[in-house]
N, C-alpha and C positions, 0 to 999 in steps of 0.2 A: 481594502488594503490599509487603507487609511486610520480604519476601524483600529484593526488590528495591530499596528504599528504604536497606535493609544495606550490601546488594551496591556502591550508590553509594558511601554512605561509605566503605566499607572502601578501593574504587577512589581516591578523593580523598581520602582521607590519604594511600597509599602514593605516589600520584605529586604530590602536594603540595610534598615536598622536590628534586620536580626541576625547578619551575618555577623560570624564572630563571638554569638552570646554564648555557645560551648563550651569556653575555658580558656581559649587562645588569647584573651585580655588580661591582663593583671589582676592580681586576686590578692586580699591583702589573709588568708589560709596561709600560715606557715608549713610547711613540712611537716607532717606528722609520722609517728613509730608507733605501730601496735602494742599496748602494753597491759598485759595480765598479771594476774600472781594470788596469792593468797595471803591473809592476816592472819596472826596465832598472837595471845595474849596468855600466857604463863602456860604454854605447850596448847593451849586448846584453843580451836577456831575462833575468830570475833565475827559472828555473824550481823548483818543487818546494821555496819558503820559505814562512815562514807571517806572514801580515800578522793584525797584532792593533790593534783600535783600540777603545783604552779611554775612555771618557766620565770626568768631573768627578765624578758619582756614579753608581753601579750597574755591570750588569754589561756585560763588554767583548764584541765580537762580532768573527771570526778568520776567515779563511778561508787557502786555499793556492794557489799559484800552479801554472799548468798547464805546458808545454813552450813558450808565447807570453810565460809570464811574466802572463797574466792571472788576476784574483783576483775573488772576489765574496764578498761577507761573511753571516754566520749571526749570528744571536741564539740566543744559549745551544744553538746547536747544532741547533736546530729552522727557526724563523723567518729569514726572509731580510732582511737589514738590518744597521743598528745604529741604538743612541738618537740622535734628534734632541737633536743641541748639537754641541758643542768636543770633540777627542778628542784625547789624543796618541797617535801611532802608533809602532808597534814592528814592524821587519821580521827574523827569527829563521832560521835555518838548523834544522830541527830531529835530533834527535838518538835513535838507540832509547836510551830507558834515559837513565838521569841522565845527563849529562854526565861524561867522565874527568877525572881531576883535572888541571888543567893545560891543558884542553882551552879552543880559541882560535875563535869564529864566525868564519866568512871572511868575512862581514859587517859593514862595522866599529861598535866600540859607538854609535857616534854615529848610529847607526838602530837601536838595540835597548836594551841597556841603560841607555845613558846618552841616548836619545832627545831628536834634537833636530825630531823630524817632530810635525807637526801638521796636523789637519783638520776643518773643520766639515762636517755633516752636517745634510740639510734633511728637512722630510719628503716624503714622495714617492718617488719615483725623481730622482736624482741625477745632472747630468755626471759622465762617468768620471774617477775621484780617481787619476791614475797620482804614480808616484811615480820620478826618477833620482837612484839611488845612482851615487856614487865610491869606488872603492875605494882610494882614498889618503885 
């Protein structure tokens, strides 16, 4: 009896510390929106760029475009989404390896570096967020 009375304890202490590791704790995951859409650059698909859309705070969530030019976005590379709020967006050509010096996105800065795109995000699943570039 005595045995057995051990044997509990020892069993409920060891799994004592994994009550709880489910989700029922604090998770520093924002709310995320499912968010799709597709890219066009002077009426024709931009395939194989990478759309990044950064929140106000935390982290941004990216995705890449297919041969349609459509994208769907990731959280931190895992989860599918981005944070619910305001993002500005950034559409990028990407590159192996750093950039060459001198080197030019075919993309103009005015959808990347110098971003003038923006989007909100709800949570749930979302209308498709597309986006048309000009290349002038």
């Amino acid at each position: 009896m005595f045995r057995s009375a051990a044997l509990l304890m020892l069993l409920a202490l060891i799994t004592s510390p994994l009550v709880g590791c489910g989700g029922g704790g604090a998770s520093d995951q924002p709310e995320l929106g499912q968010v799709s859409g597709t890219v066009t650059m002077d009426g024709q698909p931009l395939p194989n760029v990478t759309v990044s859309f950064v929140p106000e705070t935390g982290a941004p969530s990216n995705g890449v475009t297919d041969e349609a030019g459509k994208y769907e976005l990731t959280y931190k590379g895992t989860e599918r989404g981005a944070a619910v709020g305001q993002h500005k967006v950034s559409i990028t050509t990407p590159t192996e390896g750093p950039p060459a010096p001198g080197y030019k996105d075919p993309i103009p800065a005015k959808y990347n570096e110098n971003t003038t795109l923006t989007a909100t995000v709800a949570a749930g699943d979302n209308p498709p967020i597309d986006f048309t570039l000009e290349s002038k």
